[in-house]
ROMAR-703259 format. One record per atom (N, C-alpha, C, O): residue number from 1; residue in one letter; atom name; x, y, z. Coordinates in Angstrom, 3 decimals, padded with zeros to 6 digits, always signed. Atoms other than C-alpha are relative to their C-alpha. Layout:
+-------+------+-------+----------+----------+----------+
! kolgu ! vomi ! mivex !        x !        y !        z !
+-------+------+-------+----------+----------+----------+
!   NUM !    A !    CA !        X !        Y !        Z !
...
+-------+------+-------+----------+----------+----------+
***
This chain:
+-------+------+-------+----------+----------+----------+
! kolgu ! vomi ! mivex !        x !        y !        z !
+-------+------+-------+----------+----------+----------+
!     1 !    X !     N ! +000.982 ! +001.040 ! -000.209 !
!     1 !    X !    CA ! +050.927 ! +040.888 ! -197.485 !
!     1 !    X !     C ! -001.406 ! +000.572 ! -000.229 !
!     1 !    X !     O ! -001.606 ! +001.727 ! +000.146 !
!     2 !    X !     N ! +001.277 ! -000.012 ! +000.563 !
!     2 !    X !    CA ! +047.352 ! +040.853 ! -198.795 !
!     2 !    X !     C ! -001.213 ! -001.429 ! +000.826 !
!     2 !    X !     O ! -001.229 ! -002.646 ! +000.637 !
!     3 !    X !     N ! +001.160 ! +000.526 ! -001.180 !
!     3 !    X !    CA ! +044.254 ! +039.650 ! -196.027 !
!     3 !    X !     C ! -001.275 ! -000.095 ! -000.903 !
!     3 !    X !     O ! -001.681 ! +000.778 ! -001.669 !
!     4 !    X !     N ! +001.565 ! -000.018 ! +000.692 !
!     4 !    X !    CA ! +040.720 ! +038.025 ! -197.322 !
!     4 !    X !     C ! -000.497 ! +000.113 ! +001.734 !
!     4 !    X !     O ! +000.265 ! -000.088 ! +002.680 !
!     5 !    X !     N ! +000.138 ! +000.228 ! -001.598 !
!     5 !    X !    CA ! +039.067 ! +038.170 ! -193.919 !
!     5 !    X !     C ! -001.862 ! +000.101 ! +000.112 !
!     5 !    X !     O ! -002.675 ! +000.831 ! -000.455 !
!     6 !    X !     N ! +001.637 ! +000.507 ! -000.147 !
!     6 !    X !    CA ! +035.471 ! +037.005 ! -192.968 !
!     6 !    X !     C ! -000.328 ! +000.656 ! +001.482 !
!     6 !    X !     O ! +000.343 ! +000.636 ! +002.514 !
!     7 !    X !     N ! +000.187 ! -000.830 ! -001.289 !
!     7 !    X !    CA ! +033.667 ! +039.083 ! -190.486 !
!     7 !    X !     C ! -001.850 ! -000.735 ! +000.520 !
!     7 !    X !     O ! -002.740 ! -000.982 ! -000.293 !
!     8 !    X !     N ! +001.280 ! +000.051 ! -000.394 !
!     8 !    X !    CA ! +030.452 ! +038.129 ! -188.219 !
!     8 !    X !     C ! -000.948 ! +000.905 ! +000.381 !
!     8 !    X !     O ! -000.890 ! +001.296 ! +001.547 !
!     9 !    X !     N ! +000.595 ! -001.211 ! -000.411 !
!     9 !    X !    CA ! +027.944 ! +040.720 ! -188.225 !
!     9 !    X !     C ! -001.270 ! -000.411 ! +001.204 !
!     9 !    X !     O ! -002.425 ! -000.603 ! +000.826 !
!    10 !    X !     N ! +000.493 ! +000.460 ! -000.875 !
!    10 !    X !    CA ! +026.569 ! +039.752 ! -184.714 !
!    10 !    X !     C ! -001.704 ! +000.341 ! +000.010 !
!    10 !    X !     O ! -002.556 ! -000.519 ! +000.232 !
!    11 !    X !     N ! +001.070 ! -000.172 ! +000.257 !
!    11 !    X !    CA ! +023.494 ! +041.770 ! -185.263 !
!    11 !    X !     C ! -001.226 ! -000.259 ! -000.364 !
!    11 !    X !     O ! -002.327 ! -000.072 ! +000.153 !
!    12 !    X !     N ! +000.781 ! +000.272 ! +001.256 !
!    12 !    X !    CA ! +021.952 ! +040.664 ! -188.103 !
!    12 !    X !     C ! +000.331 ! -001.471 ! -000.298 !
!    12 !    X !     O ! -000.427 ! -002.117 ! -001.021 !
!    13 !    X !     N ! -000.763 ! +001.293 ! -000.113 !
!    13 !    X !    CA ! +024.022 ! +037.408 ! -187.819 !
!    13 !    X !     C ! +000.092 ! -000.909 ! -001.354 !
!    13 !    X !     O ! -000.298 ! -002.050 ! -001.602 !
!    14 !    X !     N ! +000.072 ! +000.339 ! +000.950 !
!    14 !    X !    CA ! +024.828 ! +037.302 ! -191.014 !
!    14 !    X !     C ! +002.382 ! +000.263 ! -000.120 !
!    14 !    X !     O ! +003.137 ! +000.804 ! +000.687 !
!    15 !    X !     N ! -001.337 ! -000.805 ! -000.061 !
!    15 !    X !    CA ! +028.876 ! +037.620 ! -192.542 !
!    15 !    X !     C ! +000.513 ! +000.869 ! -001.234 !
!    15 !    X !     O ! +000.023 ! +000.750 ! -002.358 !
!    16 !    X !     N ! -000.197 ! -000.678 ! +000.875 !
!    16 !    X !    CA ! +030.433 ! +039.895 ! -194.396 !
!    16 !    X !     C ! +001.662 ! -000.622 ! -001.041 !
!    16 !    X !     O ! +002.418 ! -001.422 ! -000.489 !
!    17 !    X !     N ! -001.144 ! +000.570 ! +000.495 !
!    17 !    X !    CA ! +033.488 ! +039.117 ! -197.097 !
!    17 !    X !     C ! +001.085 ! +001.446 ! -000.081 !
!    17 !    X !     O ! +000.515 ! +002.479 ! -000.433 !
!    18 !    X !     N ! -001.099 ! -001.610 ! +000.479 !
!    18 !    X !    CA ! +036.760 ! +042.247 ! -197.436 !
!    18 !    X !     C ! +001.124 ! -000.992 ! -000.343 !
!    18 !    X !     O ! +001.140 ! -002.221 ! -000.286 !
!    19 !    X !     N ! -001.341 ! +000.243 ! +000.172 !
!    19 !    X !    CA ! +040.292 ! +042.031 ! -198.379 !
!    19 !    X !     C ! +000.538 ! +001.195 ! +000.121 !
!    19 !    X !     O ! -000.153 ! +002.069 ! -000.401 !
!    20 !    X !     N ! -001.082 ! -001.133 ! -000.921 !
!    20 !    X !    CA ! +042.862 ! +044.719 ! -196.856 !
!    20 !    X !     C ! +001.446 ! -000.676 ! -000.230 !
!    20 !    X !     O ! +001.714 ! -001.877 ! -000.253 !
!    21 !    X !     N ! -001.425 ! +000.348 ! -000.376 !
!    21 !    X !    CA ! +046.781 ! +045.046 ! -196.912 !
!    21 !    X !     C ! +000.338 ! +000.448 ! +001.228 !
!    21 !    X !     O ! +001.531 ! +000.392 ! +001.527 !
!    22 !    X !     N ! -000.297 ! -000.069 ! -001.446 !
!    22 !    X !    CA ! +046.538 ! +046.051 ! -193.352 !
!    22 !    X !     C ! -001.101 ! -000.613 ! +001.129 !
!    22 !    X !     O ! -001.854 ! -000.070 ! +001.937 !
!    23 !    X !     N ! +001.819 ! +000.587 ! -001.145 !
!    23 !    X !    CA ! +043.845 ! +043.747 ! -191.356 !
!    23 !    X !     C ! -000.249 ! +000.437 ! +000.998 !
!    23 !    X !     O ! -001.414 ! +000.386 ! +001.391 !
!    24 !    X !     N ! +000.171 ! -000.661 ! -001.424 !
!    24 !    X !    CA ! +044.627 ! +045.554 ! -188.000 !
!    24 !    X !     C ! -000.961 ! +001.372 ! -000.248 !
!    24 !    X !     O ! -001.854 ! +001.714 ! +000.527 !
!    25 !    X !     N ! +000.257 ! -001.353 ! +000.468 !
!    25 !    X !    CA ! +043.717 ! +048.869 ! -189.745 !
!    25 !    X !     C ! -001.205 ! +000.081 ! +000.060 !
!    25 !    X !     O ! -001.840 ! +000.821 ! +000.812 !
!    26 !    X !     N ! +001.078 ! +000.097 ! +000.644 !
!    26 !    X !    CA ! +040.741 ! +047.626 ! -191.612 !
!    26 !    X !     C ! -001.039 ! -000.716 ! +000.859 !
!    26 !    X !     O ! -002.250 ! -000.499 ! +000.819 !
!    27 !    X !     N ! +000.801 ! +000.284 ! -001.706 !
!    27 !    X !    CA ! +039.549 ! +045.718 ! -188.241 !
!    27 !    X !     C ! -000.648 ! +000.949 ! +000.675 !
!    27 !    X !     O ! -001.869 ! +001.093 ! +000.734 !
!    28 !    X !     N ! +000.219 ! -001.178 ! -000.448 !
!    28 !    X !    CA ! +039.734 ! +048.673 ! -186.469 !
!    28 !    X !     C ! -001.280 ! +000.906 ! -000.531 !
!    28 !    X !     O ! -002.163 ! +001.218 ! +000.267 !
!    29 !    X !     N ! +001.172 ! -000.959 ! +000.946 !
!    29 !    X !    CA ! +037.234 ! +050.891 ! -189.145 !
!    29 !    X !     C ! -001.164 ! -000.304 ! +000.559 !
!    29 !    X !     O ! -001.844 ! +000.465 ! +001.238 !
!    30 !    X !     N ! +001.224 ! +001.013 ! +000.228 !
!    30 !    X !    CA ! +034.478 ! +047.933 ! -189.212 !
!    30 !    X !     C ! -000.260 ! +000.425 ! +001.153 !
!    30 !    X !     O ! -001.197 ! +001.184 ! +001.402 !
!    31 !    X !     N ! +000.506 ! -000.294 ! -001.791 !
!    31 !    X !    CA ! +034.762 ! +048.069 ! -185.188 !
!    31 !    X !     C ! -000.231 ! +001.732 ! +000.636 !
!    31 !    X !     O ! -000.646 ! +001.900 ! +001.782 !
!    32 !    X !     N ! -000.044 ! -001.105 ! -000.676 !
!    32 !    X !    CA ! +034.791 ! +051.678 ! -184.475 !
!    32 !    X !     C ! -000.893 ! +000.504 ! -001.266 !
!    32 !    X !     O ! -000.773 ! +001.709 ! -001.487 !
!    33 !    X !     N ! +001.239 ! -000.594 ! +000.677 !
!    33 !    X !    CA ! +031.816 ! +052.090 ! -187.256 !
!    33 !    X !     C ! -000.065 ! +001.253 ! -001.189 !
!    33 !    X !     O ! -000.765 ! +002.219 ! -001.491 !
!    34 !    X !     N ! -000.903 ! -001.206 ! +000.512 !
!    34 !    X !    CA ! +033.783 ! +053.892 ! -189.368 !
!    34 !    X !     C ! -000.642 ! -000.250 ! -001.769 !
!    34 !    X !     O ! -000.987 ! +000.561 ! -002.629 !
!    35 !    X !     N ! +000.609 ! +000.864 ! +001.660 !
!    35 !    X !    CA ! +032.590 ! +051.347 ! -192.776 !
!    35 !    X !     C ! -001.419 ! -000.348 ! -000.176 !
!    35 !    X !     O ! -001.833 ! -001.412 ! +000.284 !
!    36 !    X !     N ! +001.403 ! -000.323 ! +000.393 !
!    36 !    X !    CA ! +029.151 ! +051.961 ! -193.841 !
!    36 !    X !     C ! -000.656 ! -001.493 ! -000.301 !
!    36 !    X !     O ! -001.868 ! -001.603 ! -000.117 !
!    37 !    X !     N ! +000.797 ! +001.004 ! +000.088 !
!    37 !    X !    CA ! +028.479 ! +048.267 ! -194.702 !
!    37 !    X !     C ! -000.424 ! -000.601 ! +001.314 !
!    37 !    X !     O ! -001.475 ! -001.155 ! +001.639 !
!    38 !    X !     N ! +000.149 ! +001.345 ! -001.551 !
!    38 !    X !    CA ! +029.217 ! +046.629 ! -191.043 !
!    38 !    X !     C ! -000.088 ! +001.101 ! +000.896 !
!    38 !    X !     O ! +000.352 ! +000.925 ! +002.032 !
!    39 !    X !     N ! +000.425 ! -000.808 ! -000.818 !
!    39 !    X !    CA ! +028.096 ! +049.912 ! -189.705 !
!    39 !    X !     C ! -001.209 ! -000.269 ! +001.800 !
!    39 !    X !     O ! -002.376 ! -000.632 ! +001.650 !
!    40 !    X !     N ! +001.346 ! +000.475 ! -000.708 !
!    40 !    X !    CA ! +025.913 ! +049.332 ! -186.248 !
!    40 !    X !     C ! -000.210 ! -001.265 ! -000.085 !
!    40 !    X !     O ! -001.325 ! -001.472 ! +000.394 !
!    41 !    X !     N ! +000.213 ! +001.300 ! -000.179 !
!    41 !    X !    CA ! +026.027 ! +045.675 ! -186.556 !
!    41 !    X !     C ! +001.067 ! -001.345 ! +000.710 !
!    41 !    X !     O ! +000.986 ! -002.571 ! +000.787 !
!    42 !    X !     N ! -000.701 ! +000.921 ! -001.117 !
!    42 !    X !    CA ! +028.730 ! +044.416 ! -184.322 !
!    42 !    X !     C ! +000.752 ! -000.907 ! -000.648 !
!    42 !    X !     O ! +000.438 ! -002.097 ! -000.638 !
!    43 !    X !     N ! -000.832 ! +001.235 ! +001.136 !
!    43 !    X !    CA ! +031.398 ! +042.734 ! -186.747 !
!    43 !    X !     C ! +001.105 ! -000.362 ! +001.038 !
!    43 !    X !     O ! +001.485 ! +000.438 ! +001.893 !
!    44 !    X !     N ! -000.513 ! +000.840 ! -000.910 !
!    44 !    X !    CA ! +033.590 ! +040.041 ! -184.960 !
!    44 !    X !     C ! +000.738 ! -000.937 ! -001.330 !
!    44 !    X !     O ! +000.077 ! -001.605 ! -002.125 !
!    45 !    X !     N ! -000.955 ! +000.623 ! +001.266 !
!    45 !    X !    CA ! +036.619 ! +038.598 ! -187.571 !
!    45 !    X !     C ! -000.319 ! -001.480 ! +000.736 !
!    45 !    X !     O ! -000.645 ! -001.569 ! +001.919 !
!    46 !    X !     N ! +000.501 ! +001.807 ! -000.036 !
!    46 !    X !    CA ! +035.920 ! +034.395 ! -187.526 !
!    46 !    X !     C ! +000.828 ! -000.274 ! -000.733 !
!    46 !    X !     O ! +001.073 ! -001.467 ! -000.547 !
!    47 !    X !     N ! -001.032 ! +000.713 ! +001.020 !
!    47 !    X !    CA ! +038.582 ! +033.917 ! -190.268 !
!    47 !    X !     C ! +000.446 ! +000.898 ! -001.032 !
!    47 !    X !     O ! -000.084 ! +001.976 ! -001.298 !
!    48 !    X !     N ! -001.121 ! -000.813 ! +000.591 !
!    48 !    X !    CA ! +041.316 ! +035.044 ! -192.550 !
!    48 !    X !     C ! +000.724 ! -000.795 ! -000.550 !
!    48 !    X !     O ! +000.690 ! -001.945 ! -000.113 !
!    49 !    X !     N ! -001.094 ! +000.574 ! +000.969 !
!    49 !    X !    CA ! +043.864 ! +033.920 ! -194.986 !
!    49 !    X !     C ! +000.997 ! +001.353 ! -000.425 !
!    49 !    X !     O ! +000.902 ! +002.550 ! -000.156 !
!    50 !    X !     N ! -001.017 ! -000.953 ! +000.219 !
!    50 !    X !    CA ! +046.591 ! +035.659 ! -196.197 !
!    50 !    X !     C ! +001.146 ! -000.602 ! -001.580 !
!    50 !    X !     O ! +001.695 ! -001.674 ! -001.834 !
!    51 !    X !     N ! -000.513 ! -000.022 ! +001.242 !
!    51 !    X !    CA ! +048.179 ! +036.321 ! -199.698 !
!    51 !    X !     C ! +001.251 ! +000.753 ! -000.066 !
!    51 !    X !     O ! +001.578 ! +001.691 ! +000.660 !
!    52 !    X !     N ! -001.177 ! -001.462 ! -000.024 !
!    52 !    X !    CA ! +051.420 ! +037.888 ! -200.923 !
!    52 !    X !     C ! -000.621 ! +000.609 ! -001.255 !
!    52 !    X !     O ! -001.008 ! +001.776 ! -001.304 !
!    53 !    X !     N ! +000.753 ! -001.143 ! +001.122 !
!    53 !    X !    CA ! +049.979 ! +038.826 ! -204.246 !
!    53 !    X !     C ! -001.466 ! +000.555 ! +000.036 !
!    53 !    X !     O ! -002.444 ! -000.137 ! -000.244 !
!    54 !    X !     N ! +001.637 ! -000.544 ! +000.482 !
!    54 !    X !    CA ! +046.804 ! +041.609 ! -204.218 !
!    54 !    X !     C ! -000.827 ! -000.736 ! -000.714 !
!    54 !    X !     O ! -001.755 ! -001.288 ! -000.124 !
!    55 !    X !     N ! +000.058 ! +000.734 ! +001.070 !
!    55 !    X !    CA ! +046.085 ! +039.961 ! -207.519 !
!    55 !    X !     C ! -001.079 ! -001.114 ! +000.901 !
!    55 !    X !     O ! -002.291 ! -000.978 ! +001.072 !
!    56 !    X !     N ! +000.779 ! +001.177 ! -000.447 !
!    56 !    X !    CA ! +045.156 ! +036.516 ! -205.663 !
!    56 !    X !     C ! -000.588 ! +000.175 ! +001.185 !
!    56 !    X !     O ! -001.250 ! -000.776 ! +001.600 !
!    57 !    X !     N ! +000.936 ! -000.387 ! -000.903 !
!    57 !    X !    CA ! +043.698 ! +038.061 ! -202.907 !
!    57 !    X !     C ! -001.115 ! +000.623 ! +000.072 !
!    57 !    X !     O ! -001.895 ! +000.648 ! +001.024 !
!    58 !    X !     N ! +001.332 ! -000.808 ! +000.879 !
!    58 !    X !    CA ! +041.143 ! +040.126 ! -204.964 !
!    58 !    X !     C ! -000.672 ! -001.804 ! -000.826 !
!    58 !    X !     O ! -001.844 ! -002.094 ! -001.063 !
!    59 !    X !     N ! +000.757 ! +000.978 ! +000.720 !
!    59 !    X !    CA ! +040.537 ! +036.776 ! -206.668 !
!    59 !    X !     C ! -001.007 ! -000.979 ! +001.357 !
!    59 !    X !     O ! -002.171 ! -001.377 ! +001.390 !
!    60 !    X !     N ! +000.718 ! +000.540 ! -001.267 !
!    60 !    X !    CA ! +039.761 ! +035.189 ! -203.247 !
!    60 !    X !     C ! -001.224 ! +000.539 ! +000.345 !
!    60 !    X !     O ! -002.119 ! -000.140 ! +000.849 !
!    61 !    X !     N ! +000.851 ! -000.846 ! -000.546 !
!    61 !    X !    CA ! +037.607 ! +037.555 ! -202.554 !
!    61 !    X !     C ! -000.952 ! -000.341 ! -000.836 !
!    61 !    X !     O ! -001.932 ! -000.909 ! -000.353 !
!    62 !    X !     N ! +001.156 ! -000.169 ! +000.618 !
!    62 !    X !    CA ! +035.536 ! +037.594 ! -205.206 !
!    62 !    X !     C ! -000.754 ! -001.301 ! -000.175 !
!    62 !    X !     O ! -001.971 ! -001.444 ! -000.288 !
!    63 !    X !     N ! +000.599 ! +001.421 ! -000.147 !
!    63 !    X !    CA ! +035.324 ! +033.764 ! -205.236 !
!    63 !    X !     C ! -001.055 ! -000.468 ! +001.309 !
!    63 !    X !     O ! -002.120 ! -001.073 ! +001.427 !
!    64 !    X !     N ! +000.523 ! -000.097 ! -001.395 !
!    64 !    X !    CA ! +034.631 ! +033.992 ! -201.746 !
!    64 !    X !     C ! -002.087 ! +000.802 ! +000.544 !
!    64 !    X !     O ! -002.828 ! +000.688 ! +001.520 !
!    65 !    X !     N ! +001.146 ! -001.045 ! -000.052 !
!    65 !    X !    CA ! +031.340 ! +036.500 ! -202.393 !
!    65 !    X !     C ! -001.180 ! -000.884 ! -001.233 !
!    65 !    X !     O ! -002.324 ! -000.483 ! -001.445 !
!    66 !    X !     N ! +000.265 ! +000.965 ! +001.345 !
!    66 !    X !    CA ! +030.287 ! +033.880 ! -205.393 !
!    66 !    X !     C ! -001.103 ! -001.270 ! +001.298 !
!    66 !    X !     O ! -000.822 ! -001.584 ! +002.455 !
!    67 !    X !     N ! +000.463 ! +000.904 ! -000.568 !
!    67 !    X !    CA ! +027.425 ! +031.259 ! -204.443 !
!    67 !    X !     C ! +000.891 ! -001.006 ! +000.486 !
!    67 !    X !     O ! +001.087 ! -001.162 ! +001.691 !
!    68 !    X !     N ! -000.659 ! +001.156 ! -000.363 !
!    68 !    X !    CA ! +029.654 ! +028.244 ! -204.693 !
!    68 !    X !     C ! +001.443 ! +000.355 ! +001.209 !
!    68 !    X !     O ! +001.786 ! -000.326 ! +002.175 !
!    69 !    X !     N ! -000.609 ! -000.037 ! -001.393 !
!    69 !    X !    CA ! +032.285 ! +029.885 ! -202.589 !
!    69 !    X !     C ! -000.543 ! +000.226 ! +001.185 !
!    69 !    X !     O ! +000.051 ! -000.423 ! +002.045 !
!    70 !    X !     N ! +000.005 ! +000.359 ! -000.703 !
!    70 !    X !    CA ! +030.346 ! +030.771 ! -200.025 !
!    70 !    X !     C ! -000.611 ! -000.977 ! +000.840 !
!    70 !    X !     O ! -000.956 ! -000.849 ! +002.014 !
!    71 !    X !     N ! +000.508 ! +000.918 ! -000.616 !
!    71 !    X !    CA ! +029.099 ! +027.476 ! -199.624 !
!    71 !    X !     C ! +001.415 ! -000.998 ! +000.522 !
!    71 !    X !     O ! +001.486 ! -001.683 ! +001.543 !
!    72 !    X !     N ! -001.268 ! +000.351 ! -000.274 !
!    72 !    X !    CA ! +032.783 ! +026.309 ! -199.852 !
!    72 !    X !     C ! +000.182 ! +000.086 ! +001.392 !
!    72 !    X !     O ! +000.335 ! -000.800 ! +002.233 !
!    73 !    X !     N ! -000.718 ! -000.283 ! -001.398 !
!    73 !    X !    CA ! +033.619 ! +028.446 ! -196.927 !
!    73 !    X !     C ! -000.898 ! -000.423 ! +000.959 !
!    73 !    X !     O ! -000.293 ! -000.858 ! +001.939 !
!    74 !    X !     N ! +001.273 ! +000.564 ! -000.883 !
!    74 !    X !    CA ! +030.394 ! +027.418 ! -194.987 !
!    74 !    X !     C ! +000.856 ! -000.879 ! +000.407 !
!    74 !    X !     O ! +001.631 ! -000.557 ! +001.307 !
!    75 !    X !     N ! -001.059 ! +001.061 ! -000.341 !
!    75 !    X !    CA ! +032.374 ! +023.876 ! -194.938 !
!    75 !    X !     C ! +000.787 ! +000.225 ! +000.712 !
!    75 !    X !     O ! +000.695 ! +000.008 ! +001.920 !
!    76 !    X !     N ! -001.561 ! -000.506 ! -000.453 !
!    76 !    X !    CA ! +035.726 ! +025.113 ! -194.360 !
!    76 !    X !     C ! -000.046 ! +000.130 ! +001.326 !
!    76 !    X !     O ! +000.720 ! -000.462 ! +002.087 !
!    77 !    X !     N ! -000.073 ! -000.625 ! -001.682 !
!    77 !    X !    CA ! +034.609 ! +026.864 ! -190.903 !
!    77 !    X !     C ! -001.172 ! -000.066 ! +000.461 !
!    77 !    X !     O ! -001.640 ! +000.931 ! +001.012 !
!    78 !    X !     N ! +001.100 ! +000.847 ! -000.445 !
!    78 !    X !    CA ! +031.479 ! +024.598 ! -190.127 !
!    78 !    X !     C ! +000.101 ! +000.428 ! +001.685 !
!    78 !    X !     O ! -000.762 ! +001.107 ! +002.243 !
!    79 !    X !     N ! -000.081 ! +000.180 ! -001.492 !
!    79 !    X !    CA ! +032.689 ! +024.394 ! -186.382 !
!    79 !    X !     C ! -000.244 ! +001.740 ! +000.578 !
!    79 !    X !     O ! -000.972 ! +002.007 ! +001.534 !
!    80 !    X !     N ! -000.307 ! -001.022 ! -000.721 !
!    80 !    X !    CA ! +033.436 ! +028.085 ! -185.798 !
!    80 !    X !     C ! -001.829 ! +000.628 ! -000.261 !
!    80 !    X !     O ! -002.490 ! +001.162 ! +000.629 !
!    81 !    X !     N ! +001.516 ! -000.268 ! +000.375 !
!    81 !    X !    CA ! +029.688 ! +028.767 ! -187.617 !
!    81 !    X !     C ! -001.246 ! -000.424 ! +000.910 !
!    81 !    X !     O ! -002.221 ! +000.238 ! +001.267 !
!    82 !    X !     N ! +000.570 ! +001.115 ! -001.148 !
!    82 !    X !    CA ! +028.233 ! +025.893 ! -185.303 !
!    82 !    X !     C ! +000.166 ! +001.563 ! +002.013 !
!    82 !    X !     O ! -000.609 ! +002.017 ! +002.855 !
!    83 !    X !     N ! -000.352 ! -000.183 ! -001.344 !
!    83 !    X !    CA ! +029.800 ! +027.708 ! -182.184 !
!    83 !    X !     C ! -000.854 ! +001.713 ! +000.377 !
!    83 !    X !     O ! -001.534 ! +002.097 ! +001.329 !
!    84 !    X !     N ! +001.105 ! -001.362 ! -000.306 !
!    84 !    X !    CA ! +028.290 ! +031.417 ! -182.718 !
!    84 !    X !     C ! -001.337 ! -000.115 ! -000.804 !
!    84 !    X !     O ! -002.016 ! +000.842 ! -001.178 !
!    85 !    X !     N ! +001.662 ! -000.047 ! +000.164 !
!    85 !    X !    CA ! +025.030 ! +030.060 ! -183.885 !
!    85 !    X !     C ! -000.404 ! +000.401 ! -001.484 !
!    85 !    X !     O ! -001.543 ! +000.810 ! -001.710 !
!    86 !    X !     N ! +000.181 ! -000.641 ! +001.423 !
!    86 !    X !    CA ! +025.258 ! +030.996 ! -187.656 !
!    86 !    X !     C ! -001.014 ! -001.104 ! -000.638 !
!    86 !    X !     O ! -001.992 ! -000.608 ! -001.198 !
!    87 !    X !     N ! +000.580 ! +000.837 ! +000.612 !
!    87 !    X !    CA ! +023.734 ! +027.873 ! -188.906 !
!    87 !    X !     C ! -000.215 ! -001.133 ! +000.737 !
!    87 !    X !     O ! -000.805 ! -002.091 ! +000.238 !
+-------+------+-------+----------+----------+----------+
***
């Protein structure tokens, strides 16, 4: 299995986009400051999907990092955005 997974960088209160074949793993890093992007800024997972092919999970991703996707996903998870104050 292949994870897109949306992270809240509480900090800066902005989010970040990854994809991982182990999300516990790659959770773990972000939170214990281990990944130089979401270093020091308090990342908090808000959402996730899940692929069996890499392939379409690299495509997610990159759609996902793309203006129009992330206005897509804005939509998508309006409420959860609403609830920690993102927008």
């Amino acid at each position: 299995m292949y994870y897109v997974y949306i992270l809240h960088l509480k900090k800066d209160n902005k989010l970040y986009t990854g994809s991982t074949s182990d999300l516990r793993k790659r959770l773990k890093n972000h939170i214990s400051n281990k990944v130089l992007s979401t270093q020091n800024r308090n990342p908090a997972l808000i959402h996730y999907e899940v692929y069996i092919c890499k392939s379409d999970a690299q495509r997610r991703e990159r759609f996902l990092k793309m203006t129009e996707g992330k206005r897509l996903l804005r939509q998508q998870i309006r409420d959860i955005l609403i609830k920690i104050k993102y927008i």
